[in-house]
N, CA and C of each residue as an Amber inpcrd file, in Angstrom:
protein
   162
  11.7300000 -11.3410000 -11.4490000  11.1330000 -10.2840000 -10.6550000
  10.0610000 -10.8940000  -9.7570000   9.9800000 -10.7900000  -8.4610000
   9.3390000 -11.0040000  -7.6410000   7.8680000 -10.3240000  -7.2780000
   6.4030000 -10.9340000  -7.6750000   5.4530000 -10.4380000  -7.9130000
   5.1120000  -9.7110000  -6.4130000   5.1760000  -9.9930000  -5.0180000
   5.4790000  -8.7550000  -4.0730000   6.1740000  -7.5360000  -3.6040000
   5.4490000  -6.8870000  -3.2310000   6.7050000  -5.5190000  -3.1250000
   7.3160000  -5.8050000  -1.8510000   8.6480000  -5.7220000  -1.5590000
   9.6660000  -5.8100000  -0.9880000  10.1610000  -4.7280000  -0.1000000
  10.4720000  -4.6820000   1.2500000  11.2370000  -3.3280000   1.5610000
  12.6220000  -4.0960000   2.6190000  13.3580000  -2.7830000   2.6720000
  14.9270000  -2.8650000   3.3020000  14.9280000  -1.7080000   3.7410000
  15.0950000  -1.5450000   5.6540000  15.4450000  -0.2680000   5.7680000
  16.1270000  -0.2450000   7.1070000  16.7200000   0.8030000   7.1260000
  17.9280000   1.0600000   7.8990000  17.2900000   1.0700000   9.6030000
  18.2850000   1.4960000  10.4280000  18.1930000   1.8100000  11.2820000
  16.9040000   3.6120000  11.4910000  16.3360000   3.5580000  11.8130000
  15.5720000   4.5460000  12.0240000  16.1240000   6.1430000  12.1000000
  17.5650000   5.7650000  12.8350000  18.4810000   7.0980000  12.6870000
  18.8160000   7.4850000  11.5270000  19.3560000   6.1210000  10.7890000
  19.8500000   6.7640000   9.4920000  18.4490000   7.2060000   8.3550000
  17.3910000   6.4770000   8.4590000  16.2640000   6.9320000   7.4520000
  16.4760000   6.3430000   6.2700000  16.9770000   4.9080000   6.2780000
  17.2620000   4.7610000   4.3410000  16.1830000   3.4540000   4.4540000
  15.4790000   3.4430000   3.4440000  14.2980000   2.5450000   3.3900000
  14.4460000   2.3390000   1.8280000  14.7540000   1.0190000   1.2640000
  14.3160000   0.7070000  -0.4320000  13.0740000  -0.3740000  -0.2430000
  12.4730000  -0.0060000  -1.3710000  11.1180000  -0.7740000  -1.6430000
  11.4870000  -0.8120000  -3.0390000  11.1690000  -2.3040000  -3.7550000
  11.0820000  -2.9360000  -5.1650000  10.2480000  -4.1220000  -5.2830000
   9.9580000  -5.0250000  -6.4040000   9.5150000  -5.6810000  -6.8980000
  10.4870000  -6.5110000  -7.0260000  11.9280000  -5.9830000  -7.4550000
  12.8520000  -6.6780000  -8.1430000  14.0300000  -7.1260000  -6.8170000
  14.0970000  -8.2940000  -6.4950000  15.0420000  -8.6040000  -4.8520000
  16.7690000  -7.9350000  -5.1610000  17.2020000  -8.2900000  -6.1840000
  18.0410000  -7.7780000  -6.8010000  18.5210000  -6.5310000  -6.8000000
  17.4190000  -5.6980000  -7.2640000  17.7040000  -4.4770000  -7.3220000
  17.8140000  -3.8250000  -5.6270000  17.0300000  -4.4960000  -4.9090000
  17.1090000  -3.7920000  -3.1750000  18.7710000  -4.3860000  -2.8020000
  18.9490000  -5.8230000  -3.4050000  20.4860000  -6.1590000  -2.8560000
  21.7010000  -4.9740000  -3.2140000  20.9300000  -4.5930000  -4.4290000
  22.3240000  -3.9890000  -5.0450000  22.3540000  -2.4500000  -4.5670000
  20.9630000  -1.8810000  -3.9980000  20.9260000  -0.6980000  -3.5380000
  21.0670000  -0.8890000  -2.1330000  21.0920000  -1.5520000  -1.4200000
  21.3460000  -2.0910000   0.4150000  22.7370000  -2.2700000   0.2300000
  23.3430000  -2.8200000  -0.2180000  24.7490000  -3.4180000  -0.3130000
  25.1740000  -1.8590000  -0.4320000  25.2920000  -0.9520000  -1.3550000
  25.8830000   0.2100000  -1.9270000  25.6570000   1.1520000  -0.8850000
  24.3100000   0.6990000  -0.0160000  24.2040000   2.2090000   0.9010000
  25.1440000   2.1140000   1.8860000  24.9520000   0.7620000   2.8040000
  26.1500000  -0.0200000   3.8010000  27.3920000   0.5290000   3.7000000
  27.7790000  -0.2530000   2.3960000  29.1490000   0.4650000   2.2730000
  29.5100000   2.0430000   2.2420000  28.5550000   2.6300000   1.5330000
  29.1400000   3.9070000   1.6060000  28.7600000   4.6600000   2.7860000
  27.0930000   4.1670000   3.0490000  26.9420000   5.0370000   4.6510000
  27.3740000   4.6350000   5.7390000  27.8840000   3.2020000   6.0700000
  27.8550000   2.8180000   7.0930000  29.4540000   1.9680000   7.5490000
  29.9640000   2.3610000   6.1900000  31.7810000   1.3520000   5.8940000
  31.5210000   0.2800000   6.1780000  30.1450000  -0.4240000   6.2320000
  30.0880000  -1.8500000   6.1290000  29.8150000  -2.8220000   4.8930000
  30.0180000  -4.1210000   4.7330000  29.7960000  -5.0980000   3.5180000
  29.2120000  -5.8080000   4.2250000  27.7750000  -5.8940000   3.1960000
  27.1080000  -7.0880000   3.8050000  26.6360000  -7.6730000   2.4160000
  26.2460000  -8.7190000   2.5230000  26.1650000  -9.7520000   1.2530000
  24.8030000 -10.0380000   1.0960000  24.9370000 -10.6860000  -0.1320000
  23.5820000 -10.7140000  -0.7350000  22.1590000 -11.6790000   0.0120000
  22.9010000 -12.6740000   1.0580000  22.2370000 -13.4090000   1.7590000
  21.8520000 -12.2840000   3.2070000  22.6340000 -11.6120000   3.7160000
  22.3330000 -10.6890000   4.5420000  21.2170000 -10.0110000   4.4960000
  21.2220000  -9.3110000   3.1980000  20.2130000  -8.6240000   2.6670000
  18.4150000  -9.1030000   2.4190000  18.4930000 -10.1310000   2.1020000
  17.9620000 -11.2710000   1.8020000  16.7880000 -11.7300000   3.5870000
  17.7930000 -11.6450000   4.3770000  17.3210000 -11.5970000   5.3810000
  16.8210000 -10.5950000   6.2270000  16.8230000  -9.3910000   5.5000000
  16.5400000  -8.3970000   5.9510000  15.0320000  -7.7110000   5.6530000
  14.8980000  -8.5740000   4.2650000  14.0890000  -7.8680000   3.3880000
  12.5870000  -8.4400000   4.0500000  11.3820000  -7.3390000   3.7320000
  10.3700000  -7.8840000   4.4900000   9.0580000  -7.6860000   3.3460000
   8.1260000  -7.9750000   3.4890000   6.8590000  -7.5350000   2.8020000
   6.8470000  -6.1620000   2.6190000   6.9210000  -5.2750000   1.7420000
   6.2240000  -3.7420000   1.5630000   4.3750000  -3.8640000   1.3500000
């Protein structure tokens, strides 16, 4: 678990923003939103690069 808080968030239209501690847990909730909101797959390095300071 990663002692900073973390955030991942969408495009501003869509409104999906995760914040954790745990990098993992934002991969596995970013990955799941993609696919289901957006019919896209993006991978765990994607994500990774996405993620910023909360």
């Amino acid at each position: 678990m990663s002692e900073k808080l973390k955030k991942v968030e969408c495009d501003p239209k869509c409104g999906f923003m995760v914040r954790s501690h745990d990098e993992k847990e934002i991969v596995d909730i970013t990955t799941a939103h993609a696919k289901k909101s957006h019919n896209m797959t993006v991978t765990e390095a994607d994500v990774k690069k996405m993620m910023k300071d909360a």
